[in-house]
Backbone bond lengths (Angstrom), bond angles and torsions (degrees), N, CA, C in turn:
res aa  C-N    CA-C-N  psi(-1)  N-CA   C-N-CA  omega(-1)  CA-C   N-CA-C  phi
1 X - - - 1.458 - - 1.530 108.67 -
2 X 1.134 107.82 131.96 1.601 122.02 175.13 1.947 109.12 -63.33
3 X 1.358 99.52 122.65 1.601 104.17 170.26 1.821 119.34 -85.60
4 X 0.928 137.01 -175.43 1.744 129.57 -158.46 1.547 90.86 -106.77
5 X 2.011 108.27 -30.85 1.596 89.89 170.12 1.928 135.25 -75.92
6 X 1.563 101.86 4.57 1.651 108.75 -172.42 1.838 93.34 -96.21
7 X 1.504 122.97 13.23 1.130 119.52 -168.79 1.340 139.44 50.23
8 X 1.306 96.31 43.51 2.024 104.21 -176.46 1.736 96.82 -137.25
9 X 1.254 88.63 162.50 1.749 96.01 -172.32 1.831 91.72 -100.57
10 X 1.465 100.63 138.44 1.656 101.08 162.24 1.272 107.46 -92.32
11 X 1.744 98.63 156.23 1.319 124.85 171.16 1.510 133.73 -125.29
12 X 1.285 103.81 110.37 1.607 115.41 -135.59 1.848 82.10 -109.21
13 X 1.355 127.17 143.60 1.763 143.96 -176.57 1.439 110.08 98.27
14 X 1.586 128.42 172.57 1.104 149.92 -164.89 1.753 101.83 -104.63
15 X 1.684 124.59 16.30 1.493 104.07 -173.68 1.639 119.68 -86.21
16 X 1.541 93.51 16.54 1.666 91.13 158.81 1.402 99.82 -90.00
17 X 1.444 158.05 -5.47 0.914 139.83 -178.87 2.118 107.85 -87.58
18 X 1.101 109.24 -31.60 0.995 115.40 155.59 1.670 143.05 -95.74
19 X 0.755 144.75 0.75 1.402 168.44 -175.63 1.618 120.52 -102.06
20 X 1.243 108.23 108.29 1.102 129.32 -177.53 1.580 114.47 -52.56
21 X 1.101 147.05 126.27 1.241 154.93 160.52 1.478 102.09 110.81
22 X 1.617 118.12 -143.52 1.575 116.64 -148.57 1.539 97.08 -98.53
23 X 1.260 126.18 -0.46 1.844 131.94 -167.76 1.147 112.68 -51.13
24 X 1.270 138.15 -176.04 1.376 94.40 -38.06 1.300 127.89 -101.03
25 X 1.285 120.65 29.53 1.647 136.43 163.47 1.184 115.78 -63.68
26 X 1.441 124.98 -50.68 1.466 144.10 161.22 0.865 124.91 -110.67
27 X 1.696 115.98 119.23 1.220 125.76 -174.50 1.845 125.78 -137.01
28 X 0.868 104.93 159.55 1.905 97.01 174.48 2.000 97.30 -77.64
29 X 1.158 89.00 162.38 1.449 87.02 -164.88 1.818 90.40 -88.62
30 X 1.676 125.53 -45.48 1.631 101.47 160.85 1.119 139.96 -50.09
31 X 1.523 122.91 5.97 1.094 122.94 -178.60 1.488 108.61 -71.79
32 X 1.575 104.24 -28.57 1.899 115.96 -178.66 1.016 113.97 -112.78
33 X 1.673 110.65 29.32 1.503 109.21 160.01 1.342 120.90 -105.09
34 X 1.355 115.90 120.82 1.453 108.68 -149.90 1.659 115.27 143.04
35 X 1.748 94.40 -58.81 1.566 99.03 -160.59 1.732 104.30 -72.98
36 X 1.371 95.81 147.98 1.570 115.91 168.67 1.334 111.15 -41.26
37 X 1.300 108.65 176.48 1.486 124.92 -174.45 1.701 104.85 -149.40
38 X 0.968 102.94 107.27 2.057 110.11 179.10 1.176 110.88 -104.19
39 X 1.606 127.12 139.05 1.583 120.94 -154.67 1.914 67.76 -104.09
40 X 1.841 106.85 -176.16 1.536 121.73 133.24 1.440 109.68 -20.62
41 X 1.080 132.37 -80.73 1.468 123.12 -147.36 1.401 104.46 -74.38
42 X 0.972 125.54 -23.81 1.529 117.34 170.78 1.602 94.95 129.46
43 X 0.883 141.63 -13.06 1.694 155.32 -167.67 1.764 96.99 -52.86
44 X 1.005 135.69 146.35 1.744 153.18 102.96 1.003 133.39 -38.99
45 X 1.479 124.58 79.34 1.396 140.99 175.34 1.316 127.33 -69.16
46 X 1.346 106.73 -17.90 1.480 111.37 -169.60 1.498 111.88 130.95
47 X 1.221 106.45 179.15 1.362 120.41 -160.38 1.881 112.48 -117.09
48 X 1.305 121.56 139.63 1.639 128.97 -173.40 1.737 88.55 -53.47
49 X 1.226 120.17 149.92 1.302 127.16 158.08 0.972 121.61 -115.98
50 X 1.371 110.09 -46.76 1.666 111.91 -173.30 1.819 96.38 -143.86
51 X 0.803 105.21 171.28 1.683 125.17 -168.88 2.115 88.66 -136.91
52 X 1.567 85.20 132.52 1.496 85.41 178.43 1.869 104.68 -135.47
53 X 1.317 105.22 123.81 1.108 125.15 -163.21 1.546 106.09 -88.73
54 X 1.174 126.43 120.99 1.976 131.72 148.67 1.300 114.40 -39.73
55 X 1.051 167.26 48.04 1.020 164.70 175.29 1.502 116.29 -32.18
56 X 1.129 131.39 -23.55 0.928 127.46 156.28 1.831 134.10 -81.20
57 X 1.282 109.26 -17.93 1.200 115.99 164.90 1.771 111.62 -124.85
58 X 1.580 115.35 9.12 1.259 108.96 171.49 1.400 119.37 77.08
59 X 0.945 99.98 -5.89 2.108 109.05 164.86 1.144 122.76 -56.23
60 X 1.335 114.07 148.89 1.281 106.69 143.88 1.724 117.25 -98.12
61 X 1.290 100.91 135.88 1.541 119.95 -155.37 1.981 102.34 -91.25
62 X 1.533 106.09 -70.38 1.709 112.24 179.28 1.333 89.48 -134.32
63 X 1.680 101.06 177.81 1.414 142.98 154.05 1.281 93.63 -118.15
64 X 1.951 83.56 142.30 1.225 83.72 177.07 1.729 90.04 -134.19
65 X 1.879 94.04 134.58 1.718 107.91 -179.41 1.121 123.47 -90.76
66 X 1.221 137.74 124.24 1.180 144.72 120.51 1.267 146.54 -4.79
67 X 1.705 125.70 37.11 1.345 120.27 -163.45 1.975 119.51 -108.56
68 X 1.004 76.75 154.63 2.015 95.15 171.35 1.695 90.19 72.89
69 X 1.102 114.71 -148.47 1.509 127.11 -170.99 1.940 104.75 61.47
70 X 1.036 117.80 -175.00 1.743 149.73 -178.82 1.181 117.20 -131.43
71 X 1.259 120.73 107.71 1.338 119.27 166.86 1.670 95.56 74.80
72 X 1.568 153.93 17.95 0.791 116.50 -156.33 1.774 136.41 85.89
73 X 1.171 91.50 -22.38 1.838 84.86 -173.13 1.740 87.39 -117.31
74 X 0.973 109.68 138.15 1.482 145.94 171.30 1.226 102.51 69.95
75 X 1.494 120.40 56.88 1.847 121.87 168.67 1.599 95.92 -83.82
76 X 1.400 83.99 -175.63 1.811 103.87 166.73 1.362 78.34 -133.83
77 X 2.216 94.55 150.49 1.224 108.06 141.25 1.138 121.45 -111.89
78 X 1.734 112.85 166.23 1.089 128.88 -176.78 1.752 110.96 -113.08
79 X 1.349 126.54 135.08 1.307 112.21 166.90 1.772 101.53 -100.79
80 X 1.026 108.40 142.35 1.777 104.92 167.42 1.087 118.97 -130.14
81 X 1.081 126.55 150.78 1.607 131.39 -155.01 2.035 77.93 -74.35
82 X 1.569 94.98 161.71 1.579 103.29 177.99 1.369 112.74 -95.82
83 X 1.246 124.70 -11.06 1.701 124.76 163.01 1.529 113.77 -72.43
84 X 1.686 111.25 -33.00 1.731 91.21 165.10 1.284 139.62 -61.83
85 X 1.297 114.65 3.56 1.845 130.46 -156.81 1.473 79.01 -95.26
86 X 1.419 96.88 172.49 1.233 129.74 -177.58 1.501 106.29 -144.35
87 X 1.343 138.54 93.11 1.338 127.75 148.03 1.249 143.46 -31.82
88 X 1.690 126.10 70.87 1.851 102.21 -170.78 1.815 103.51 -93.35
89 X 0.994 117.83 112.88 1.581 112.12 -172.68 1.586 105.17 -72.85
90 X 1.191 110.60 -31.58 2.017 107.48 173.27 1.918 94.73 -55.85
91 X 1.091 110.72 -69.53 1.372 100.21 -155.62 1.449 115.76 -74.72
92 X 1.876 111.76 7.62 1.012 120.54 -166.89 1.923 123.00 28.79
93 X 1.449 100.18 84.01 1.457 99.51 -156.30 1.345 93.18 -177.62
94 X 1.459 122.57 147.63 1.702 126.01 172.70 1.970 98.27 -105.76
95 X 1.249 87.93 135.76 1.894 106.04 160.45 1.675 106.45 -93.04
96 X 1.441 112.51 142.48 1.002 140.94 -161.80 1.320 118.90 -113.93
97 X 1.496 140.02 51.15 1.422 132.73 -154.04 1.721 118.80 -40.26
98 X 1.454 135.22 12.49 0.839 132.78 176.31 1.805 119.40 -114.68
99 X 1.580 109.07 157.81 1.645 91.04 177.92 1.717 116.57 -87.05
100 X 1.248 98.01 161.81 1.623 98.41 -175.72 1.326 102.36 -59.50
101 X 1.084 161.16 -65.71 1.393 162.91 -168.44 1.799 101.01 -36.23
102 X 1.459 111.87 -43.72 1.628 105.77 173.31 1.355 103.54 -92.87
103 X 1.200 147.32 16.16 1.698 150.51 114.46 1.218 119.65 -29.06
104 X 1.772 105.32 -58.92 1.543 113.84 -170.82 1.234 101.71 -75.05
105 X 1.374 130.49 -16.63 1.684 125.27 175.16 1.932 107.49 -78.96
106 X 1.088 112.50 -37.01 1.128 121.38 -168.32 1.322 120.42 -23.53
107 X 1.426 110.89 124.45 1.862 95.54 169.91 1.522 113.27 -82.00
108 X 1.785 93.10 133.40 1.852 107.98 171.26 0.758 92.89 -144.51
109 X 1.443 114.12 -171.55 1.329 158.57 -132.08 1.526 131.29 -143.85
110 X 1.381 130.75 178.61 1.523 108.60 170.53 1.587 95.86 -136.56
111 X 1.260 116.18 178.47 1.524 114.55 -178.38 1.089 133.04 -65.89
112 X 1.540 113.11 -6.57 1.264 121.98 -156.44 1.929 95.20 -133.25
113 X 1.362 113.76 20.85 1.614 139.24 171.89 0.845 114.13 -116.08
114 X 1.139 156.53 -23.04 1.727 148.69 -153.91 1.629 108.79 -10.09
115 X 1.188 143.67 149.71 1.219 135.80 -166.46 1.967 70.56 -127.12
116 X 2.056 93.12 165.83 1.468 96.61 -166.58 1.511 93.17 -97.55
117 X 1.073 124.90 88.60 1.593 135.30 -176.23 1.477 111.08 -55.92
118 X 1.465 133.44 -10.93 1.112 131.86 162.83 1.522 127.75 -71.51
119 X 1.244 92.64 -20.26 2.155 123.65 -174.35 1.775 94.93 -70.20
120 X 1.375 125.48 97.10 1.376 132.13 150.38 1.395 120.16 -10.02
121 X 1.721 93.68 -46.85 1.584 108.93 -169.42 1.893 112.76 -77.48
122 X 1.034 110.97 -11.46 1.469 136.42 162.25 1.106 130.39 -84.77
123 X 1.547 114.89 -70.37 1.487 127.83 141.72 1.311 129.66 1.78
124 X 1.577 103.12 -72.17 1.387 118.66 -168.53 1.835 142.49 -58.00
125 X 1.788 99.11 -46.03 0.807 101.98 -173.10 1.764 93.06 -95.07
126 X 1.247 121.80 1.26 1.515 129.23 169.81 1.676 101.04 -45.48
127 X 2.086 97.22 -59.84 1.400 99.62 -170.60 0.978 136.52 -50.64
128 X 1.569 100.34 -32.10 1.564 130.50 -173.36 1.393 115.40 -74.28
129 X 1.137 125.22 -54.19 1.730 130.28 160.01 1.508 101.57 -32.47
130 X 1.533 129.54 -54.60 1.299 123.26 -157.67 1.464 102.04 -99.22
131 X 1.378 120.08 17.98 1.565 108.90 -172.85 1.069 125.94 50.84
132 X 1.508 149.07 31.98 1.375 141.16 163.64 1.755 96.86 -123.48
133 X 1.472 95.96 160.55 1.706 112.71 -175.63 1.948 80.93 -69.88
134 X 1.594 80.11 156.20 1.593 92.08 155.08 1.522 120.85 -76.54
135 X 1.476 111.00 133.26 1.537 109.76 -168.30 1.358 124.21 -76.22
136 X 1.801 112.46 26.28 1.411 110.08 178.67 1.924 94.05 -111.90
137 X 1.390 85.88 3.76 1.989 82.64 -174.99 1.681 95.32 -87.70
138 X 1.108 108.26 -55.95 1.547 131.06 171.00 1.534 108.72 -29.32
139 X 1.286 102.24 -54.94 1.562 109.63 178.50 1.472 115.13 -54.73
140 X 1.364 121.05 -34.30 1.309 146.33 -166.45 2.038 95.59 -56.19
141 X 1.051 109.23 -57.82 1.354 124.77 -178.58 1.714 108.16 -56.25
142 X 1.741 107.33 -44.48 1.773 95.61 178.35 1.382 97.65 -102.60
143 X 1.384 115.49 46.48 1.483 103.54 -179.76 1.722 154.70 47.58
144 X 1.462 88.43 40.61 1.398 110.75 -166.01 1.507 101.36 -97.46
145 X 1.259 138.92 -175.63 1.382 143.36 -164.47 1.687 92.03 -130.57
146 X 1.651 94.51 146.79 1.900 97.93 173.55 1.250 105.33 -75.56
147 X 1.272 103.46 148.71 1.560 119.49 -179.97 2.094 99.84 -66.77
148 X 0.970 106.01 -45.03 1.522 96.61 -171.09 1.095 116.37 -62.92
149 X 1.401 121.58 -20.92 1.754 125.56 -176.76 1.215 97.37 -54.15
150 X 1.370 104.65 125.77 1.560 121.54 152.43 1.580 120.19 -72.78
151 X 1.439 112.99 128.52 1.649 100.33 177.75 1.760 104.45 -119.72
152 X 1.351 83.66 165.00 1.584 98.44 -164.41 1.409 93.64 -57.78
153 X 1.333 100.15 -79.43 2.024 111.76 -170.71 1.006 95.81 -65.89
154 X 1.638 133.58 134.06 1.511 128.00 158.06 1.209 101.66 -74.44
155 X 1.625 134.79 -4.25 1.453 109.63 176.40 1.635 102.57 -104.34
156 X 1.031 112.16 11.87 1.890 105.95 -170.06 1.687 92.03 -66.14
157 X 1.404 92.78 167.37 1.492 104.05 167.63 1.351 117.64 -119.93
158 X 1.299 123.45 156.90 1.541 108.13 167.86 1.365 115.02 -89.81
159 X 1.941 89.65 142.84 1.297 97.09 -164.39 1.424 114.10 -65.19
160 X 1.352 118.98 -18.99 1.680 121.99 175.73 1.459 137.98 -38.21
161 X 1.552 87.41 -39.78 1.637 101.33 173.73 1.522 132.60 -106.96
């Protein structure tokens, strides 16, 4: 089983035994846009909104939640590192190792803010609030490249892979 410090989210139920297509190892990333979010205490925080991809090393980097507001209008978002999630494919729904009360502290954002989630200086203490390494350190171990490195050629490749 994958730990939150090797930078991968676990996936805890049997809905690859039921679930149609390649899940839940591989997935479309709308497939988890939508699903709930359950802290420790059992609470409903909100819902996945967006899935935010590394593009440079092909990660997935955060989720980003959707909480409080009506209909949408006056939520906060949340980005969360993607090793704090929890996959349960039965309850189709992510667990949240934290309590809702350190939710309601959480630093976010609004829709019309995006914070530059690639910025270390952003990043960082993100990770740290949620207790997991940042997942470009993590990467470091399966040999992935940091997202902040600047490269000369934007088309070079790394030679690693």
């Amino acid at each position: 089983m994958q730990t939150p410090d090797q930078g991968q989210t676990r996936i805890i139920g049997k809905g690859a035994a039921t679930a149609a297509g390649p899940g839940p190892d591989v997935m479309a990333a709308d497939t988890l846009a939508g699903n709930r979010v359950y802290t420790t205490d059992g609470d409903d925080v909100g819902k996945i909104k967006d899935i935010m991809l590394d593009v440079r090393s092909g990660r997935v980097a955060y989720a980003v939640l959707s909480s409080g507001g009506l209909l949408g209008i006056g939520d906060k978002l949340l980005a969360m590192p993607w090793s704090a999630l929890t996959l349960d494919t039965e309850r189709k729904c992510f667990l949240l190792s934290v309590s809702s009360e350190r939710i309601r502290n959480a630093p976010g954002f609004d829709k019309d803010h995006w914070p530059a989630m690639a910025d270390p200086q952003w990043a960082e203490p993100l990770h740290a609030f949620y207790g997991s390494a940042p997942y470009w350190r993590a990467g470091d171990a399966l040999g992935l490249t940091d997202p902040t490195e600047e490269l000369d050629d934007p088309h070079a490749r790394d030679e690693r892979h």
